[in-house]
C-alpha positions in Angstrom: 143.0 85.9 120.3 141.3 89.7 120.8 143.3 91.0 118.0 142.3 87.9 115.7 138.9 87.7 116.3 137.9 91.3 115.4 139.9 90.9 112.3 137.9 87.9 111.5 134.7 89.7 111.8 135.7 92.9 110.0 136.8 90.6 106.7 133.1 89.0 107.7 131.6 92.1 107.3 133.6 93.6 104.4 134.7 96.4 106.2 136.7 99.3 104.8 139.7 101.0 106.0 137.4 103.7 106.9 135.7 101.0 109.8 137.7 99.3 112.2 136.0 96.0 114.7 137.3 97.0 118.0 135.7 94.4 120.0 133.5 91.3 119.9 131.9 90.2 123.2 129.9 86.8 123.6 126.9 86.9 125.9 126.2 83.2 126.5 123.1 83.8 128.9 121.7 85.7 126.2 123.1 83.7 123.4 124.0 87.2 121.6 127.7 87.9 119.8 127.9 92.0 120.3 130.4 93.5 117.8 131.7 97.1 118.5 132.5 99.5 115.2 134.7 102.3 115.7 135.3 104.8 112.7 139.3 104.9 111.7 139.2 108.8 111.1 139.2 108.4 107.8 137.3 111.7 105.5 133.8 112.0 105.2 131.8 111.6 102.5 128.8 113.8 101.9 125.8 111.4 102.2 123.5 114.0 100.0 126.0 115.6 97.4 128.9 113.5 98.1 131.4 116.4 98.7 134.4 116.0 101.1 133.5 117.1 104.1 134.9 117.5 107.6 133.3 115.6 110.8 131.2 117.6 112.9 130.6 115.2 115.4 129.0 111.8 116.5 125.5 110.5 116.2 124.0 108.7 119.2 125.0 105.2 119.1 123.3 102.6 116.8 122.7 99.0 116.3 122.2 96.4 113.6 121.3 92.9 113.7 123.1 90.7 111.4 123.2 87.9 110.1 123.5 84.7 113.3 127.2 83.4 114.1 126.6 79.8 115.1 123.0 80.4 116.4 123.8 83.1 118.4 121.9 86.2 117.4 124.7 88.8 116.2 124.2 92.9 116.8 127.1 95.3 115.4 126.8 98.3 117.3 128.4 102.4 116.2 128.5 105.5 117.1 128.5 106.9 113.0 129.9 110.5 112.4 128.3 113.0 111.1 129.6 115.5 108.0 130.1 118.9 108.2 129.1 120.1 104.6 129.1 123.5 103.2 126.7 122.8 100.9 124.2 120.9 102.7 124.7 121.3 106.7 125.5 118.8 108.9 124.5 115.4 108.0 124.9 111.7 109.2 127.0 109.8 107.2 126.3 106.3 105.3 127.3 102.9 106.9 128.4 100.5 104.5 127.0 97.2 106.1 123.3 99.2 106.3 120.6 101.4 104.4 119.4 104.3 105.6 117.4 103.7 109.0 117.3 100.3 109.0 118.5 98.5 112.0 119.0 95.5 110.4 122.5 95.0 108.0 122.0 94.0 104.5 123.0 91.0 104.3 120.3 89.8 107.4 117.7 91.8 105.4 118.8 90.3 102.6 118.3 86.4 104.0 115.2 87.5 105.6 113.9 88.7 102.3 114.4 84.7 100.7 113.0 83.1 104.1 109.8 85.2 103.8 109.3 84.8 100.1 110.0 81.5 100.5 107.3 80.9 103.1 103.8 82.1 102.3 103.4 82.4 106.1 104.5 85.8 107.3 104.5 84.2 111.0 106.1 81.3 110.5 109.1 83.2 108.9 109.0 86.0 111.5 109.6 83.2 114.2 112.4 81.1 112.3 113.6 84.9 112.2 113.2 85.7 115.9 112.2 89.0 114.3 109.0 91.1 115.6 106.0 91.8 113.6 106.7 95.4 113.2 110.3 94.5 112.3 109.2 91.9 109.7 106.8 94.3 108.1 109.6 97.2 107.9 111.8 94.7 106.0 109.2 93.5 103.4 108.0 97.5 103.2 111.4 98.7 102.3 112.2 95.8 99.6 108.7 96.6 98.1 109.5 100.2 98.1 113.3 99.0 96.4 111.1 96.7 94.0 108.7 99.7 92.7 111.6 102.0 92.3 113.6 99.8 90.4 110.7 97.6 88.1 111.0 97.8 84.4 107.4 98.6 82.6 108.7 99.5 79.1 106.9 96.0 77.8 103.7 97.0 79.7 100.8 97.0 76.9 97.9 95.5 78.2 96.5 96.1 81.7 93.5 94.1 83.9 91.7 95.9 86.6 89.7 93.7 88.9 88.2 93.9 92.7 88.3 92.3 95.6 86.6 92.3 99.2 88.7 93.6 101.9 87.0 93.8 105.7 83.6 92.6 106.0 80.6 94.3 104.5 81.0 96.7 101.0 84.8 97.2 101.7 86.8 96.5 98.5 90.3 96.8 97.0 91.6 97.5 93.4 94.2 95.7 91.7 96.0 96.3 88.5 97.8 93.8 86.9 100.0 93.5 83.9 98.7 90.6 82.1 101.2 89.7 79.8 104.1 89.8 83.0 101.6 88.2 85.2 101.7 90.7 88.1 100.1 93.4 90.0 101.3 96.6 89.6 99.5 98.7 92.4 96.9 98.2 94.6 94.5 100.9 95.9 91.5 100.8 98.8 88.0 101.2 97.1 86.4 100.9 93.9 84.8 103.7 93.1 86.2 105.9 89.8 88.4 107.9 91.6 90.3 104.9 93.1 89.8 103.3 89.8 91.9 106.6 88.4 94.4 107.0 91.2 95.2 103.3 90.5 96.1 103.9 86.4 98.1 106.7 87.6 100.2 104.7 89.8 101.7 103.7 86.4 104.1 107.1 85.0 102.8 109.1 82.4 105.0 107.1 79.4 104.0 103.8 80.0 100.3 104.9 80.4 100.4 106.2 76.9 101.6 103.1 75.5 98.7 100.6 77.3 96.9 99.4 73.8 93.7 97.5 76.0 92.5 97.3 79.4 90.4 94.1 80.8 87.3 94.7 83.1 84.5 93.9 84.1 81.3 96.0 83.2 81.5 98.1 86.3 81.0 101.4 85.4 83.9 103.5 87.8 86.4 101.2 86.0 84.6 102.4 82.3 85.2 106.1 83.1 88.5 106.0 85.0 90.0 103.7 82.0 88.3 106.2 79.4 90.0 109.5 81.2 93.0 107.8 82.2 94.0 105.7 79.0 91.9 107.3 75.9 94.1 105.4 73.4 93.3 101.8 75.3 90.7 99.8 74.3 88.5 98.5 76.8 88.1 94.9 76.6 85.2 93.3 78.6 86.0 90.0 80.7 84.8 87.5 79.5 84.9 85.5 82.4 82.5 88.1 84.2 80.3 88.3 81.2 80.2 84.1 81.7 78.9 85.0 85.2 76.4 87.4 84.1 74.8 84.7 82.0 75.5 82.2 84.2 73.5 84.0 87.2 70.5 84.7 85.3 70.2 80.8 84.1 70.3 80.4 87.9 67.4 83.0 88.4 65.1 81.2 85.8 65.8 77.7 87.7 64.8 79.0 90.9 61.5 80.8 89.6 60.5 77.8 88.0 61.5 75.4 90.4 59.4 77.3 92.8 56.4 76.7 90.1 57.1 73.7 89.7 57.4 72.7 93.5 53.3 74.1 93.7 52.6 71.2 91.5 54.8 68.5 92.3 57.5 68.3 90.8 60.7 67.5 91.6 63.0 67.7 88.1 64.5 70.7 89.3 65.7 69.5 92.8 69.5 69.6 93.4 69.6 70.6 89.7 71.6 74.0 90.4 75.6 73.2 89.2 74.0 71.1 86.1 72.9 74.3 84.3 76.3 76.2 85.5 78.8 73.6 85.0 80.5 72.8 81.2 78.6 70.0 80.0 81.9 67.9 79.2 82.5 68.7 83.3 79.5 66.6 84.4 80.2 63.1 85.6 78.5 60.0 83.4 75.8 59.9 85.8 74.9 63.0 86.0 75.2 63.7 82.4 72.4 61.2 81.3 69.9 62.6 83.9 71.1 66.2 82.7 70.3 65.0 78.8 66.8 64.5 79.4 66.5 67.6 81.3 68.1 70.2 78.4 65.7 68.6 76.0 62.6 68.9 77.9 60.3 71.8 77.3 61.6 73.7 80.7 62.5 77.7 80.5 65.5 76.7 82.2 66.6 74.1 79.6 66.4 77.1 77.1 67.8 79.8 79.5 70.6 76.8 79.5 70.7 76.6 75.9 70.8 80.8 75.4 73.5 80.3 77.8 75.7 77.8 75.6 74.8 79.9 72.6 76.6 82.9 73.8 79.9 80.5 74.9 80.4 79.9 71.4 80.7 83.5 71.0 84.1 83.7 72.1 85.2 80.9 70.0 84.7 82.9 66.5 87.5 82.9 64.6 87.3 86.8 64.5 85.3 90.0 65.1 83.1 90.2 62.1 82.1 86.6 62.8 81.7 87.1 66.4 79.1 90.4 65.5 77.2 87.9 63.4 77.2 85.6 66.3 76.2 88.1 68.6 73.4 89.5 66.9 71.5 86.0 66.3 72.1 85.2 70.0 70.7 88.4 71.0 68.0 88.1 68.9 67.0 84.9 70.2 67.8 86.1 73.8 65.3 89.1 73.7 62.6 86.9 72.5 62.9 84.7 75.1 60.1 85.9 77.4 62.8 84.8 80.0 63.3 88.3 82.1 67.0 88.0 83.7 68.2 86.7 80.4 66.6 89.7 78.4 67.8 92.0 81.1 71.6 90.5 80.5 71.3 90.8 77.1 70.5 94.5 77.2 73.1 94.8 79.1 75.3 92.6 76.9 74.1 95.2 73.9 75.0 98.0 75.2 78.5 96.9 75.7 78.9 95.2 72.1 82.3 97.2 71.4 84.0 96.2 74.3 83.1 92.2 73.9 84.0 92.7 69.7 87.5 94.4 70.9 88.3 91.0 72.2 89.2 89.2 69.3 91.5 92.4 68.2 93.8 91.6 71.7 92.6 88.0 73.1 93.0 88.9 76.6 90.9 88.4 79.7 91.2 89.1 83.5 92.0 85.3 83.7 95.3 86.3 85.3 94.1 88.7 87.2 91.6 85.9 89.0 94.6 84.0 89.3 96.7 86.5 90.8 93.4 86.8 92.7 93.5 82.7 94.5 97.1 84.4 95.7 95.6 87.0 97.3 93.2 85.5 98.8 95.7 83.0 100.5 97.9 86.2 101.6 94.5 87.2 103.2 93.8 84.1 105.0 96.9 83.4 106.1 96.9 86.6 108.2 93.7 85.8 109.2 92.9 89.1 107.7 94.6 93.2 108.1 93.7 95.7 110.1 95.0 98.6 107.5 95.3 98.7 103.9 98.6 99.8 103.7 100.0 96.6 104.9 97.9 94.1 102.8 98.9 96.5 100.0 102.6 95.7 101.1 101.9 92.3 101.6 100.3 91.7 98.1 102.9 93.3 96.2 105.7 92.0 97.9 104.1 88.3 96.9 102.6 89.2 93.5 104.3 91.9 92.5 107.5 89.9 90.7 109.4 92.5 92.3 113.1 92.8 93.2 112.8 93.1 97.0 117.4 92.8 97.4 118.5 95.7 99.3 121.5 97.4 97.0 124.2 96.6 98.6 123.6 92.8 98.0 123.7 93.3 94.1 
């Protein structure tokens, strides 16, 4: 029964004639199935230059958590023998039902791998697992690390940088994402230009060199870090942030007038704020004929509104030449508008013409970026926040990355 057992559990395990099963115990109190490897005596194998070697002795002994057998938890235990090579010293050699390391077997790295990609809760995965935090994290650190090493950016042309808030107060992250493959590529802590530089050069030197454009917002740390970091890219500003821009200083006028307004009476403005933000084709019926009467009265916010609309159409021209046109008469109507935040927006809108025209040469936005964004947000709140960067970076990758996480062995 001894002697047909272990041979079940080597064929299990795919074993070589260089690794023998020599026993399997079952520890019902414990509800663990312990499975003890012995090397055959078979040659070494150099693990760094892959010369023949002779063995020089024993490592201390191991173990490896595999996959359960019926339940119980399963742990293969070895003592693994180390090479003797001329060339490179003594070193320990490979296992073939592990990575370097790891105290877990591929194939239970593997299957934890699909249960926590599968589950956007880290800790309800862990517990189906029986697996400790630290553990879990070393699993999804190691198949993001396997991921980056082995990701194909040769169709990589057009890039997004974006930020985020991290901890509480002015602590950010940067992302990079490749918009067309609808992924992050790296994540760095801060947002300042040298993070924003350290973040481009995550990508080699090649596929830099063939980014065409680069979505942003107007901050000015991701201007010069894209303009040292990708000279041949074209910056092309967000449109969605440019939205906001115009969008908050609508909101500005309301409130100053409202204020004005409130001195002398008058309600119109009251609960008024999401009318002037919203699409007008968003508003319900109700709100809509209320809203009518407003945009047609002779209020600075119905034509801070109205300045507002003006410059949505902008997007909508059927190319860059048009869109300049556009542009001009919107600014000139802006400027003259003795309406302060929208002049100030449309200075700023000015000075950033070329990166708003170079929109209709690629047609891209940080739309995926935001997207990729709502994601990240939910890996955030579903830890109920990280202590370090380095393992929301993991975390975010591992997710939104489009990485493949399989350790080799399971190819």
């Amino acid at each position: 029964m001894e002697q047909s057992l272990t041979a079940h559990y080597a064929m299990l395990l795919g074993l070589d004639s260089s690794w023998k099963v020599s026993s399997v115990k079952l520890e019902m109190q414990d509800k663990r199935v312990q499975i003890r490897l012995d090397h055959t005596g078979a040659s070494l194998v150099c693990p760094q230059c892959a010369g023949s070697c002779t063995r020089a002795d024993f490592a201390p002994e191991r173990t490896w958590r595999h996959l359960d057998t019926m339940q119980f938890e399963t742990v293969l235990s070895a003592r693994v023998p180390r090479a003797d090579c001329k060339a490179c010293g003594v070193k320990t050699c490979k296992v073939p039902w592990a990575g370097k390391h790891s105290p877990f077997t591929w194939l239970f790295e593997c299957f934890a791998l699909e249960i926590l990609a599968a589950s956007r809760c880290v800790e309800a995965a862990r517990k189906v697992l029986r697996l400790s935090w630290a553990g879990t994290h070393k699993i999804m650190e190691r198949g993001v690390a396997r991921g980056i090493n082995r990701r194909d950016l040769s169709t990589v042309r057009k890039v997004g940088i974006d930020e985020k808030s991290f901890l509480r107060g002015q602590s950010y992250i940067s992302s990079l994402c490749d918009l067309e493959g609808t992924r992050v590529l790296e994540v760095v802590e801060g947002r300042k230009e040298e993070n924003a530089r350290e973040l481009i050069r995550a990508m080699p030197q090649e596929v830099r060199g063939r980014i065409e454009a680069i979505a942003m917002d107007m901050w000015p740390a991701f201007i010069a870090a894209a303009e040292q970091e990708l000279p041949q890219a074209e910056v092309v500003f967000d449109r969605f942030h440019v939205s906001k821009h115009m969008g908050d200083a609508v909101d500005a006028v309301r409130r100053g007038e409202h204020k004005e307004l409130l001195k002398q009476g008058d309600m119109r403005l009251k609960g008024t704020r999401y009318h002037w933000l919203k699409r007008e084709d968003h508003l319900t019926e109700g709100t809509r004929e209320a809203f009518d009467e407003l945009k047609e009265s002779e209020l600075k916010t119905s034509r801070a509104w109205a300045i507002k609309e003006l410059l949505r159409e902008f997007w909508e021209c059927r190319n860059e030449g048009f869109a300049e046109t556009h542009f001009e008469r919107w600014y000139g109507w802006a400027i003259r508008s003795r309406l302060a935040p929208v002049k100030r927006v449309a200075r700023m809108l000015k000075k950033h013409l070329a990166g708003l025209l170079s929109y209709f040469r690629h047609r891209i936005s940080n739309a995926v970026a935001e997207g990729l964004n709502s994601k990240i947000q939910s890996i955030k709140a579903a830890a109920r926040g990280f202590r370090k960067f380095a393992n929301y970076r993991t975390r975010i990758l591992f997710y939104c990355g489009r990485l493949d996480l399989r350790p080799e062995a399971t190819h």
